[in-house]
C-alpha positions, 0 to 999 in steps of 0.5 A, spaced: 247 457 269 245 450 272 247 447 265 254 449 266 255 445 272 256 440 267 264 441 265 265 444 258 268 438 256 262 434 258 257 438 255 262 437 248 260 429 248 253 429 251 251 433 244 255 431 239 251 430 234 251 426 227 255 430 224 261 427 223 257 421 221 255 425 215 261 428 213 264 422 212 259 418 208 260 425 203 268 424 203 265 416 200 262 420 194 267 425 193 272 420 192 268 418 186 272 421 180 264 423 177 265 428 182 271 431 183 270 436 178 266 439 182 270 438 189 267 444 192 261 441 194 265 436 198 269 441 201 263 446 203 260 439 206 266 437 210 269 444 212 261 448 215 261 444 220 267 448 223 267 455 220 260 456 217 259 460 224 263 460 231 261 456 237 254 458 240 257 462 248 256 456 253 255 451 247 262 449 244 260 444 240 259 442 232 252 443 230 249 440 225 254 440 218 253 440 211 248 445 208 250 442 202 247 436 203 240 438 200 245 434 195 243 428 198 236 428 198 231 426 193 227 431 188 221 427 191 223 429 198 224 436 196 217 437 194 214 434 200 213 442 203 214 446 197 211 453 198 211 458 192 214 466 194 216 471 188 218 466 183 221 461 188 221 455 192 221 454 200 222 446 200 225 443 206 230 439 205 232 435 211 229 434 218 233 431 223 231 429 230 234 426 235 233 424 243 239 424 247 240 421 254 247 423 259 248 419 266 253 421 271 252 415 277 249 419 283 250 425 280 247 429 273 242 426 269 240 430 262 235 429 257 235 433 251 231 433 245 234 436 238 229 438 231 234 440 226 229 443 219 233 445 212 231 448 207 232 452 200 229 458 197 231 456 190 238 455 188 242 459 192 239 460 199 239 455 205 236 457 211 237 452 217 233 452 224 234 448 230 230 448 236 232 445 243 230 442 249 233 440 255 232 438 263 238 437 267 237 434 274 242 430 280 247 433 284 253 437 283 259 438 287 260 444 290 266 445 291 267 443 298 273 438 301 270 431 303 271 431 311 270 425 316 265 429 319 258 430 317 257 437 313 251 442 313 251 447 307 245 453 306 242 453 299 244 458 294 236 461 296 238 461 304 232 456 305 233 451 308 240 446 308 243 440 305 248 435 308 254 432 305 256 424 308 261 423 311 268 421 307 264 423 300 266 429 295 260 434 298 254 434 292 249 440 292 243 434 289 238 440 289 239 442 283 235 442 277 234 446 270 230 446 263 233 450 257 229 452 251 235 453 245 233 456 238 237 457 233 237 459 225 242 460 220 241 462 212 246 461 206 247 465 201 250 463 195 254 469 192 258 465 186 260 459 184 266 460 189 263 465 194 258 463 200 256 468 205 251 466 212 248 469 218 245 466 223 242 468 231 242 464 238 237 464 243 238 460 248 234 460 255 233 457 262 231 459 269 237 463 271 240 464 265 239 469 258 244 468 252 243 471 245 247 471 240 248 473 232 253 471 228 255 472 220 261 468 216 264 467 209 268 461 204 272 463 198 273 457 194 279 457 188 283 452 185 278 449 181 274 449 187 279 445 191 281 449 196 277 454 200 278 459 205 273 461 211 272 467 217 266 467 222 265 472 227 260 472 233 257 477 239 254 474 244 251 477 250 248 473 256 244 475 262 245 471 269 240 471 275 243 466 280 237 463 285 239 467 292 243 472 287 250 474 286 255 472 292 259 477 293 266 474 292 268 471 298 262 472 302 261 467 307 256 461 307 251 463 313 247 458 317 240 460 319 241 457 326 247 462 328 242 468 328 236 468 334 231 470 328 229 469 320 229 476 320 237 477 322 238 472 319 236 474 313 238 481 313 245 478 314 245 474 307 242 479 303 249 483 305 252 477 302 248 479 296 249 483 290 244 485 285 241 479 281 242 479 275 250 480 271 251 480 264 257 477 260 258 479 253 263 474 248 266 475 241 268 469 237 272 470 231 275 464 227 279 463 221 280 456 217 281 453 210 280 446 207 284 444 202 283 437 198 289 433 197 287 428 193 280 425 191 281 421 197 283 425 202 283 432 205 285 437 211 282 443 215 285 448 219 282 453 223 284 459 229 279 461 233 279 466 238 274 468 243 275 474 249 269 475 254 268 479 258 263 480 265 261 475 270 263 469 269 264 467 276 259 461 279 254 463 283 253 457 286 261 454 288 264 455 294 271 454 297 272 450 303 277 454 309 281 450 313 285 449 319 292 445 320 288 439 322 285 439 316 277 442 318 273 446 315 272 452 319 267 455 314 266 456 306 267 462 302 263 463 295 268 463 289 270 469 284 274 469 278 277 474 273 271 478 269 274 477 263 277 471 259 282 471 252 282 465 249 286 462 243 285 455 238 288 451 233 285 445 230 287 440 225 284 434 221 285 430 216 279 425 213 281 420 208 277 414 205 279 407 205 278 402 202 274 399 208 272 404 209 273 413 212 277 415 218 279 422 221 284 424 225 283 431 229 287 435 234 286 441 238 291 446 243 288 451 246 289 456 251 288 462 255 290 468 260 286 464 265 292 459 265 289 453 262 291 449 256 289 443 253 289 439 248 284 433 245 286 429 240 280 425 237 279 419 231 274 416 228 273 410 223 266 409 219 266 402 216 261 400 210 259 394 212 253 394 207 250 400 202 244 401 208 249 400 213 254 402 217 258 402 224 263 408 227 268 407 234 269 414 236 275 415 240 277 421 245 283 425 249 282 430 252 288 433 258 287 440 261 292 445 265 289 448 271 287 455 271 292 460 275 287 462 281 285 453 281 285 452 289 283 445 292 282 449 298 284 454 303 288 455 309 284 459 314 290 462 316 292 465 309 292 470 306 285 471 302 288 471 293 285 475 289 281 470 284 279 463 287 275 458 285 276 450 287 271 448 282 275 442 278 272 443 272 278 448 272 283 444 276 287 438 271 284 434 269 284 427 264 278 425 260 277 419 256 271 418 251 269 411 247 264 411 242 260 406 238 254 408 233 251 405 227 246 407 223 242 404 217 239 407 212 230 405 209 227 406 204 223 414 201 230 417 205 228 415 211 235 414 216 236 412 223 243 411 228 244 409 234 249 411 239 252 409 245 259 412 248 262 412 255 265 418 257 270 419 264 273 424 267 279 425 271 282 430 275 289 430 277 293 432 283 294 439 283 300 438 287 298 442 293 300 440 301 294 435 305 294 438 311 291 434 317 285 429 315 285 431 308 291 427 307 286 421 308 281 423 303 279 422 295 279 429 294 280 428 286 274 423 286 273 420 278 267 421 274 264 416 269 259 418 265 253 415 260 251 418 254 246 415 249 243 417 243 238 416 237 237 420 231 232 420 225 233 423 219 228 424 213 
């Protein structure tokens, strides 16, 4: 659950992956007329990394696409681990790694190591596995309004206080996680123009359980210059919050209002309810891929995703003020226990004569009250056959949820739903990437990448009563994020 104190949008760049890299360089040889007899390969390559399976819950960015591009790999590298079974052949195909690295200033700090194996068993299967490790570490907002004065602020376990400096947006600098993924899919190749795959997730961190399984099909036609996909997943998460469930709207307690440890922490453990909650996901998407000319394509895809269960964040609070403008206490936050969530997505990706270049855009939106929309470029030059470089651009802009709430009136009426975590409020982020990469000798490949990623909440409009009119209540948040792949 620590993981998700990165935002959604956040967590989308720090891991996206070589993907589109791949994808693009497999757009460069269908364009060759050798190969646009047998389009369908291009379009499998370009189209899996969007419909072969539906986002992992908590996850939502690309995996690693083209299970076609075992294509690319040398008959010498596909015996290099070859195991006879019942007539077939277990051969790894392709071995990608890469180490990635995120910075917030003063804030999160995430470390993640990534281990992609391919194989085929014979002609007609692809298995694909995936193991992750990551840590995440720094400070986090936690949902308070800065204030002139110092403020004191109890752990989400009741032991101990931290302490927000005077003027600044109050950070929750305790906390730390690692998360252990493993992920893996199989293909199956039914017919020249049908295509089935099955995977499953597991993920797993100190407060958080999620698994998950998801199946999908492709139907090509057209002489393989069309292709339609659905995908469908469930996934089913357990929570257990260090300290335990809040109640909703509960009230932070502070040890030294009670005459003894054990008052107080009878009284915290009423603000608790029991540990652990679950949450449950179905995603469903419908796509389609369809080749324009030998140098260009489209996609599109609708996805769906209702959730149900706790989605509340055990460790964001909600600041209550008075007409100054002064907290006079903090109320853990509650959302809504179930979320519908709709999506379109559009892409188009051509080669050129300098080079590929593709055009996505993506609205969404819920019953939760946000809509978005991201609009996402990136161009590949070939500045030689072994060498390559990539811009990367990115917007993103997002409505905030019904419930958002920058803070409360302590003389209000208490709503129903609430939560002052921006990550939910407006917002603008803005993304610039550069990466290069290089291909050796025996398919041995490297790339690099370096991005920088901003995020920017906006004024959700609400009246600044008293001192809060003096303070940075939507502070900027700039982001580092670097990355190095291998692949073999």
């Amino acid at each position: 659950m620590q993981l998700t104190r990165m935002s959604e949008d956040a967590k989308i760049q720090a891991k996206q992956d070589n993907s589109s890299c791949l994808e693009l360089s497999s757009l460069l040889e269908c364009a060759k007329p050798k190969r646009y007899k047998n389009i369908s390969k291009s379009l499998t390559i370009a189209s899996l990394a969007l419909f072969s399976s539906p986002s992992f819950a908590g996850d939502t960015v690309q995996e690693n696409s083209g299970s076609e591009l075992v294509n690319n790999i040398t008959e010498s590298e596909k015996k290099k681990s070859a195991e006879s079974f019942g007539g077939k052949q277990l051969e790894v195909t392709k071995i990608d790694m890469a180490l990635l690295y995120y910075q917030e200033p003063n804030r999160v700090t995430a470390a993640e190591g990534i281990v992609n194996l391919q194989a085929s068993y014979g002609d007609k299967s692809v298995l694909d596995g995936k193991l992750l490790l990551d840590t995440l570490s720094g400070a986090s907002p936690n949902g308070a309004v800065p204030q002139l004065q110092q403020q004191t602020f109890t752990r989400p376990s009741g032991n101990g206080v931290y302490h927000a400096v005077n003027g600044d947006t109050p950070l929750d600098d305790t906390f730390k996680d690692t998360r252990l993924q493993i992920n893996g899919s199989w293909v199956e190749t039914l017919s020249s123009a049908d295509k089935v795959n099955f995977g499953f997730h597991l993920s797993r961190e100190y407060d958080y359980t999620s698994l998950g399984l998801n199946t999908g099909a492709e139907h090509s036609f057209n002489r393989g210059n069309s292709s339609v996909n659905t995908a469908l997943g469930y996934y089913y998460d357990i929570v257990d919050p260090v300290g335990g469930r809040p109640v909703a709207w509960a009230p932070m307690l502070y040890r030294e209002d009670f005459s003894s440890q054990v008052e107080f922490e009878d009284e915290f453990d009423k603000t608790r309810q029991e540990s652990s909650a679950e949450k449950q996901t179905l995603d469903i998407s419908f796509g389609f891929t369809q080749l324009l000319n030998r140098y260009w394509l489209v996609q599109g895809n609708y996805s769906v995703s209702y959730l149900n269960g706790y989605m509340t964040d055990p460790y964001k609070i909600i600041s209550l003020v008075d007409y100054t403008g002064t907290a006079q206490g903090y109320r853990y936050e509650h959302r809504p226990d179930s979320r519908l969530k709709n999506s379109v997505y559009l892409l188009t990706k051509g080669a050129l004569d300098t080079g590929v270049v593709d055009f996505s855009y993506r609205y969404s939106l819920d019953d939760w009250g946000i809509k978005s929309h991201t609009f996402e470029t990136h161009y590949r030059y070939q500045f030689t056959s072994t060498f390559y470089g990539q811009l990367h651009l990115r917007y993103y802009r997002q409505s905030a949820a019904d419930f958002y709430h920058t803070f409360l009136l302590d003389t209000a009426k208490e709503p129903v739903y609430g939560s002052a975590d921006s990550r939910l409020g407006a917002l603008d982020t803005y993304t610039f990437g550069v990466k290069f990469g290089h291909k050796l000798p025996d398919g041995f490949n490297i790339s690099y990448r370096l991005e920088l990623y901003q995020h920017k909440p906006l004024d959700n409009g609400a009246e600044r009563v008293g001192q809060l009119a003096e303070l940075a209540l939507f502070e900027q948040v700039d982001a580092v994020i670097a990355q190095v792949g291998f692949t073999f």
